[in-house]
Every structure is written in structure tokens, then in C-alpha cells.
C-alpha positions as CSV (number, residue, x, y, z in Angstrom):
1,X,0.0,0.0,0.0
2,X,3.1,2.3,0.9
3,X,3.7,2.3,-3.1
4,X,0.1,2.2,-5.0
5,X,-1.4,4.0,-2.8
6,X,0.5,6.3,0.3
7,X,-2.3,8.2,1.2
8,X,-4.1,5.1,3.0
9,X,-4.4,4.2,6.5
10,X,-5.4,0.9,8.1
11,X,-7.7,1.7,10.9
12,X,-8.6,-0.8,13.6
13,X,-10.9,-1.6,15.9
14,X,-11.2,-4.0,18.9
15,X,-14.3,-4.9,21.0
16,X,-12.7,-6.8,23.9
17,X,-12.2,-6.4,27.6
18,X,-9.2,-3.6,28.4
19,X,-6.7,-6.4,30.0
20,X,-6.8,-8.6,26.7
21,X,-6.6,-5.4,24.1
22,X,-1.8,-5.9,23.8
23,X,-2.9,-8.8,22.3
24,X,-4.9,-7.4,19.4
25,X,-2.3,-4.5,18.9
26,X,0.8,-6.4,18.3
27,X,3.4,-8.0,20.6
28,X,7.0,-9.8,20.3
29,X,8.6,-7.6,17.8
30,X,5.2,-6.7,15.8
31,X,3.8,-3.7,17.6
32,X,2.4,-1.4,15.3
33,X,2.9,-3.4,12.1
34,X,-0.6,-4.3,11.6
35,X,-2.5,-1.2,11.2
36,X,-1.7,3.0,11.5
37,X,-4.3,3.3,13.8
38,X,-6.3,1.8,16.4
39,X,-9.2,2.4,19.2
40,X,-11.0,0.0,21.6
41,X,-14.5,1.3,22.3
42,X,-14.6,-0.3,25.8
43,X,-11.3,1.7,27.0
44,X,-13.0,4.4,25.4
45,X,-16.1,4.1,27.5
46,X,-14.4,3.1,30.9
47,X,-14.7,6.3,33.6
């Protein structure tokens, strides 16, 4: 995508309890290589 098209983003998003979102985000060495951005609407809605 970095060549046909640079403009593009890969946005993420993952529904799951706060303690088990590193897993959907990358870990050993892969952090960040799955996608530019990324939110987890239950974080988002914790006080």
C-alpha cells in the first residue's frame, strides 16, 4: 500500500475487555505493524 497508494491508512478496531486489548495490537517484535491506527471502544467508555 506504501507504493500504490501512500495516502491510506489501516484503521482498527477491537471490542474486547481492556486487560486482553496488547494482544490485538501487536506483541514480540510486531507492535504497530498491523495497522496506522487503532481504538477499543470499551477503554474508550471506561470512567
Amino acid at each position: 500500500m506504501d507504493v500504490a497508494a501512500p495516502g491510506v491508512l489501516f484503521k482498527s478496531e477491537a471490542i474486547t475487555t481492556p486487560n486482553e486489548i496488547i494482544r490485538y495490537l501487536g506483541t514480540g517484535g510486531y507492535e504497530g505493524e498491523e495497522c496506522d491506527v487503532t481504538y477499543n471502544a470499551t477503554l474508550m467508555s471506561h470512567p
